[in-house]
VOGU-3710 file (C-alpha; in Angstrom, 3 decimals, decimal comma):
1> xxxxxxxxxx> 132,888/109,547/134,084  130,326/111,641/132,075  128,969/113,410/135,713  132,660/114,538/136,273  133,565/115,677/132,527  130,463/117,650/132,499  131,076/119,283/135,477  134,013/120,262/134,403  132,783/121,358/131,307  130,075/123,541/133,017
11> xxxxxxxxxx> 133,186/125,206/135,224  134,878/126,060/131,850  131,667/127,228/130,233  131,353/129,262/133,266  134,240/130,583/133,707  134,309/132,358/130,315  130,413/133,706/131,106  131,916/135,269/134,676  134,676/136,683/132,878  132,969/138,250/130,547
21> xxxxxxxxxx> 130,560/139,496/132,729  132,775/141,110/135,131  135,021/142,459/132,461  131,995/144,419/130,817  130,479/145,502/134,526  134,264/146,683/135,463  134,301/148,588/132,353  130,717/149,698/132,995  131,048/151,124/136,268  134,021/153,014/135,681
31> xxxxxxxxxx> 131,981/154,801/132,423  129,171/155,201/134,783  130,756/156,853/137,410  132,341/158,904/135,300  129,295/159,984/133,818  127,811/160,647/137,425  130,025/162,580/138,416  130,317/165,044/135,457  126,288/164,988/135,875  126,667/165,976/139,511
41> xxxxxxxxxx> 129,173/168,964/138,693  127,492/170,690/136,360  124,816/172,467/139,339  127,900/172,778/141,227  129,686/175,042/138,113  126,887/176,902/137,715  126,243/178,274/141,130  129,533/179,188/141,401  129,372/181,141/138,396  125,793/182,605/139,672
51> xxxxxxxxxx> 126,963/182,789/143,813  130,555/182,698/143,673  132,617/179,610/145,109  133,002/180,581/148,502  128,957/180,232/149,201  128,747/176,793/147,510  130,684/174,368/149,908  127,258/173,247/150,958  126,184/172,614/147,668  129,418/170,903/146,871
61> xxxxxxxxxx> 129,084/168,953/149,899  125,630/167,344/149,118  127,446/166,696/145,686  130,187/164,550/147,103  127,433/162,769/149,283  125,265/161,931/146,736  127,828/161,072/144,186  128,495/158,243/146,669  125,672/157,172/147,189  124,849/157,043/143,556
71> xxxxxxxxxx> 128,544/155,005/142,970  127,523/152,386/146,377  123,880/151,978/144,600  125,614/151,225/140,990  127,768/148,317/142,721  125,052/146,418/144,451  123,014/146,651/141,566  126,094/145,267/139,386  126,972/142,834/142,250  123,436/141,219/142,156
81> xxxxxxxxxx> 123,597/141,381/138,389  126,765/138,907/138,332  125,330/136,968/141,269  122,002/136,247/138,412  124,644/136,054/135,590  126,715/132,950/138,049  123,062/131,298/138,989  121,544/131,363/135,165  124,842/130,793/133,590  125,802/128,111/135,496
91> xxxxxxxxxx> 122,220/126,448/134,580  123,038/127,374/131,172  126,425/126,314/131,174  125,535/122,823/133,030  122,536/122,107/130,004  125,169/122,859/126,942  127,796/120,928/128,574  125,182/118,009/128,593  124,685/118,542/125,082  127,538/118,665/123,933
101> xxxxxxxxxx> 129,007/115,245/125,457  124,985/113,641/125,119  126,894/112,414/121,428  129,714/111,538/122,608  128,370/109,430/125,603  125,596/107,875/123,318  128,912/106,973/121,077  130,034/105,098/123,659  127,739/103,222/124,859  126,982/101,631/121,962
111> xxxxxxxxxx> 130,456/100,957/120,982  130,513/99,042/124,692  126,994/97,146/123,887  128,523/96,324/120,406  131,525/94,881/121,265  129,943/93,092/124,391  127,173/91,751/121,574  130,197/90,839/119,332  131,988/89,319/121,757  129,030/86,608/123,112
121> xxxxxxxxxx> 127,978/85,779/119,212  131,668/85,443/118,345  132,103/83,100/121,653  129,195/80,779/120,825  130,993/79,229/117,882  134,845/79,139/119,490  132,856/77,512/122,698  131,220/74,760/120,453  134,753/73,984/118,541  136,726/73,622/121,675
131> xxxxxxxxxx> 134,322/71,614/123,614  134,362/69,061/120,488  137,834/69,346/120,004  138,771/68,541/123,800  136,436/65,302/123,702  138,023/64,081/120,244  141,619/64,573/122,340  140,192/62,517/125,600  139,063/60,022/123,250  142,099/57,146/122,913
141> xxxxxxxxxx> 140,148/55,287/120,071  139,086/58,181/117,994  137,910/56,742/114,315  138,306/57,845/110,793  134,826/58,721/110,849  134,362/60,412/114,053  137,468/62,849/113,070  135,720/63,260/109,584  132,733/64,531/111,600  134,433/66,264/113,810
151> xxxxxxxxxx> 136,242/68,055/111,407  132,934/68,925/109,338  131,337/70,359/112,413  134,516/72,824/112,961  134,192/73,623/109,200  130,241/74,646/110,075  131,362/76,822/112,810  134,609/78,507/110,972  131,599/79,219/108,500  129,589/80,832/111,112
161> xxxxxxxxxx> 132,353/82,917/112,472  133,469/83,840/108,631  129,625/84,897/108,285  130,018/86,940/112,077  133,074/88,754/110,387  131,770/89,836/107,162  128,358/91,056/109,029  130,674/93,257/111,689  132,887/94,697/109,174  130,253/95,939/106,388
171> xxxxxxxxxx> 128,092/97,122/109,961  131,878/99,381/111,010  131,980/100,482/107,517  128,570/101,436/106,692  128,274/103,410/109,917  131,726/104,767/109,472  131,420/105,828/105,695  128,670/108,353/104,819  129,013/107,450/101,324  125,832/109,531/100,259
181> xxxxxxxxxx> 128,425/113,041/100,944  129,066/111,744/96,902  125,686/111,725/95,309  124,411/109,972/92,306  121,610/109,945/90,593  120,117/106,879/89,543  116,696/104,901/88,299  115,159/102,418/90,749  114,570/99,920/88,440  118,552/99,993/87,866
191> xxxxxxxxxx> 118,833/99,175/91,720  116,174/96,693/92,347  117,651/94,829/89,026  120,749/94,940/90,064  119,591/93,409/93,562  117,473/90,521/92,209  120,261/89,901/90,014  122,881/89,483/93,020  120,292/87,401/95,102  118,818/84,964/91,764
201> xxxxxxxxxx> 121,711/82,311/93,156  120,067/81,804/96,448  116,848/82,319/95,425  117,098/79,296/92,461  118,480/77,015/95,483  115,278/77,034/96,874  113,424/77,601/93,865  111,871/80,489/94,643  110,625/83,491/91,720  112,205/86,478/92,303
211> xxxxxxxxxx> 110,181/89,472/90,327  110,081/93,299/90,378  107,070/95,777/89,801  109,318/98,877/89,559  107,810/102,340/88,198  110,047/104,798/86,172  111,507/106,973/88,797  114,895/108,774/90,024  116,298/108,387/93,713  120,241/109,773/94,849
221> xxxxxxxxxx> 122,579/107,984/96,751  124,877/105,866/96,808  124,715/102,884/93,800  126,528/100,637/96,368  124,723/100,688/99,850  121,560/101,439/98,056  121,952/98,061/96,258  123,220/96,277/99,508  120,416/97,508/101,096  117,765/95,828/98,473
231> xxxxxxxxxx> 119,893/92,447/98,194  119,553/92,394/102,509  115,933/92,155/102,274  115,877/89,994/99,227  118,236/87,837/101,133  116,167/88,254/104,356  113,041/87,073/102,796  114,710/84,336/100,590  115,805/82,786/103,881  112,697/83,005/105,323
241> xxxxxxxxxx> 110,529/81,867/102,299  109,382/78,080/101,757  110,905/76,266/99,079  109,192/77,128/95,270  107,292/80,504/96,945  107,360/83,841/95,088  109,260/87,126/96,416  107,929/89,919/94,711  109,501/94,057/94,881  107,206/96,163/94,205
251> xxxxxxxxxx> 108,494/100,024/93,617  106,269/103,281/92,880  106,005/106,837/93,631  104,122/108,584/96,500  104,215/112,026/96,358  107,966/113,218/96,647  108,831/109,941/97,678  109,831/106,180/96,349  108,121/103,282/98,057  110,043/100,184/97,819
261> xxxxxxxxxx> 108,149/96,815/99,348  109,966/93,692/99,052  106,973/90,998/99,666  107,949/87,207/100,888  105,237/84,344/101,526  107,080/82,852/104,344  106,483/82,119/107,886  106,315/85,951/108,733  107,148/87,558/112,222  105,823/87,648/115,316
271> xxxxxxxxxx> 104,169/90,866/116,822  106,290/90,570/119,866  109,385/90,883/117,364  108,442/93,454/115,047  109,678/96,628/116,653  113,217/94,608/117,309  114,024/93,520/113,984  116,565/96,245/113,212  118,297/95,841/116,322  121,727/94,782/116,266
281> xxxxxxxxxx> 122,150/91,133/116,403  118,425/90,916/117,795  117,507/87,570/116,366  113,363/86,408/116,419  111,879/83,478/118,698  111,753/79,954/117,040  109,179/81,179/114,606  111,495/82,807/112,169  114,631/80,353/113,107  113,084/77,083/112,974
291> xxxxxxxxxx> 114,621/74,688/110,115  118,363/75,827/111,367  118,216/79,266/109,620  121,212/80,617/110,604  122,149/84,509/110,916  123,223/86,601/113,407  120,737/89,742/113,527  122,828/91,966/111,885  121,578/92,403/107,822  118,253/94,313/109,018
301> xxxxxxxxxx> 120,672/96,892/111,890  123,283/97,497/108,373  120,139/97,638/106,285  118,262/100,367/108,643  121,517/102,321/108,454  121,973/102,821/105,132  118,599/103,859/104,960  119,029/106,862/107,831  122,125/107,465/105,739  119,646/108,322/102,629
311> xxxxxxxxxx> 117,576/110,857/105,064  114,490/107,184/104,831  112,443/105,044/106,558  112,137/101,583/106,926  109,692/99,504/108,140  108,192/95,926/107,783  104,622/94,454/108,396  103,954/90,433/109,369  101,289/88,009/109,380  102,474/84,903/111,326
321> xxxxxxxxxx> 102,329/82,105/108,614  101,513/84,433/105,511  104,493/86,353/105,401  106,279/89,672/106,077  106,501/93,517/103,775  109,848/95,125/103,995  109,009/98,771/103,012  111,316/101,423/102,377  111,317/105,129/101,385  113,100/107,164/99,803
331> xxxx> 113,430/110,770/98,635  112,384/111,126/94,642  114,404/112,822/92,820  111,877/115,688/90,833
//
């Protein structure tokens, strides 16, 4: 589809670049041969003001001939010009087109790998509920308890798909909302306070410390996806942590820039996982999901957005069995 639409972007792009061209060698070889022949009448004028007219024919002659000759030479060479002009410009015209659907095609594709991602983690769950639904309904002596259990496991699942939702919609909005085109200026310790404060709930379930080393400095943004962004990876290594560990945020400035490491003492990632975490639903091997932690890959791919959207990096180190560093950074504000 994208072959076809760029060919047919490199005719139009060509099109205009042969038009133009011919136009302005049109217009030049009718100024030119003007100009030639007013250059070749002038030695013809004057003899015939020095001879007389009637002993010039010869002279006027060789004129005419060589006024022709000079016209025939001025075509080829504007012929072969255009010829170049339709080779180059059609190289030209082929690259831009290219470019210009490259972002538009890239668009695309992973709108198709999203959805077909979407699609297989929203399956899972409606696979699991039907297949335990259809036994309960073959069963002709179905208990109290076995419908109480049944019931319980849909529950889990509706849970899971609720979970699925949430994740896909704040992933459409955060990539569909620049909300840093409306700037504010703000302290970090405001954000990562306001982020421990919004994680302290799950973080007292498994009685783990949640505490901040955060230097006095200003970063602009967005309050809101800037705070999401911190709660993520609070929530990322909460889930991750043992029960009664410590997650620590540490924040200070390096050079023009804010360095924010949120620091768990969990069972860390593996090396072969590391440069997939932000992935969309890209989930780690048994290491990381062991214990029935249960998420769907897509808090690290909405938190490494928000982050591009705030001109950032992000990046995380991982000791298997010691635990992971979430950094990110930030432009300071001077």
């Amino acid at each position: 589809m994208f072959k076809s639409a760029a060919l047919r972007l490199t005719i139009g792009y060509l099109a205009i670049i042969m038009a133009l061209s011919i136009g302005c060698s049109v217009a030049l070889y009718y100024v030119s041969s003007n100009e030639l022949a007013q250059s070749a009448q002038r030695p013809v004028d004057l003899y015939n003001v020095v001879f007389g007219p009637n002993n010039t024919s010869d002279i006027n002659d060789l004129r005419l001939r060589q006024l022709e000759k000079d016209r025939s030479s001025l075509k080829i060479n504007l012929l072969l010009f255009n010829i170049g002009v339709l080779v180059i410009g059609g190289g030209v015209s082929y690259i831009l087109a290219r470019r210009t659907l490259a972002p538009i095609e890239e668009a695309l594709e992973m709108q198709k790998r999203f959805t077909g991602d979407a699609s297989h983690e929203l399956r899972t769950p409606l696979t699991a509920m039907q297949a335990e639904i259809e036994v309960a309904l073959r069963s002709s002596e179905l208990t109290k308890k076995e419908a109480i259990n049944l019931l319980e496991s849909n529950l889990e699942e509706v849970g899971k798909l609720k979970s699925l939702s949430e994740g896909l919609l704040a992933l459409a909005t955060t990539i569909g909302n620049d909300g840093t085109k409306t700037k504010e200026e703000m302290p970090v310790r405001q954000l990562v306070e306001a982020a421990i404060n919004q994680a302290s709930k799950p973080a007292a379930a498994k009685r783990i410390k949640l505490s901040g080393n955060i230097t006095d400095a200003q970063i602009a943004g967005n309050p809101q996806q800037l705070t999401n962004l911190l709660v993520i990876l609070l929530d990322n290594a909460i889930k991750y942590s043992p029960t009664g560990s410590h997650v620590n945020v540490d924040a200070k400035i390096r050079d023009k820039q804010v360095v924010i490491d949120v620091i768990d003492r969990g069972r860390g990632i593996a090396a072969a996982d590391l440069p997939h975490i932000f992935e969309r639903f890209y989930r780690a091997d048994s290491s990381r999901t062991k214990n029935q932690t249960h998420g769907y890959g897509l808090g690290l791919a909405i938190a490494k957005k928000i982050v591009d959207l705030h001109h950032g990096s992000i990046n995380a180190k991982s000791t298997p069995s010691k635990g992971s560093t979430f950094t990110v950074i930030l432009p300071r504000v001077n």
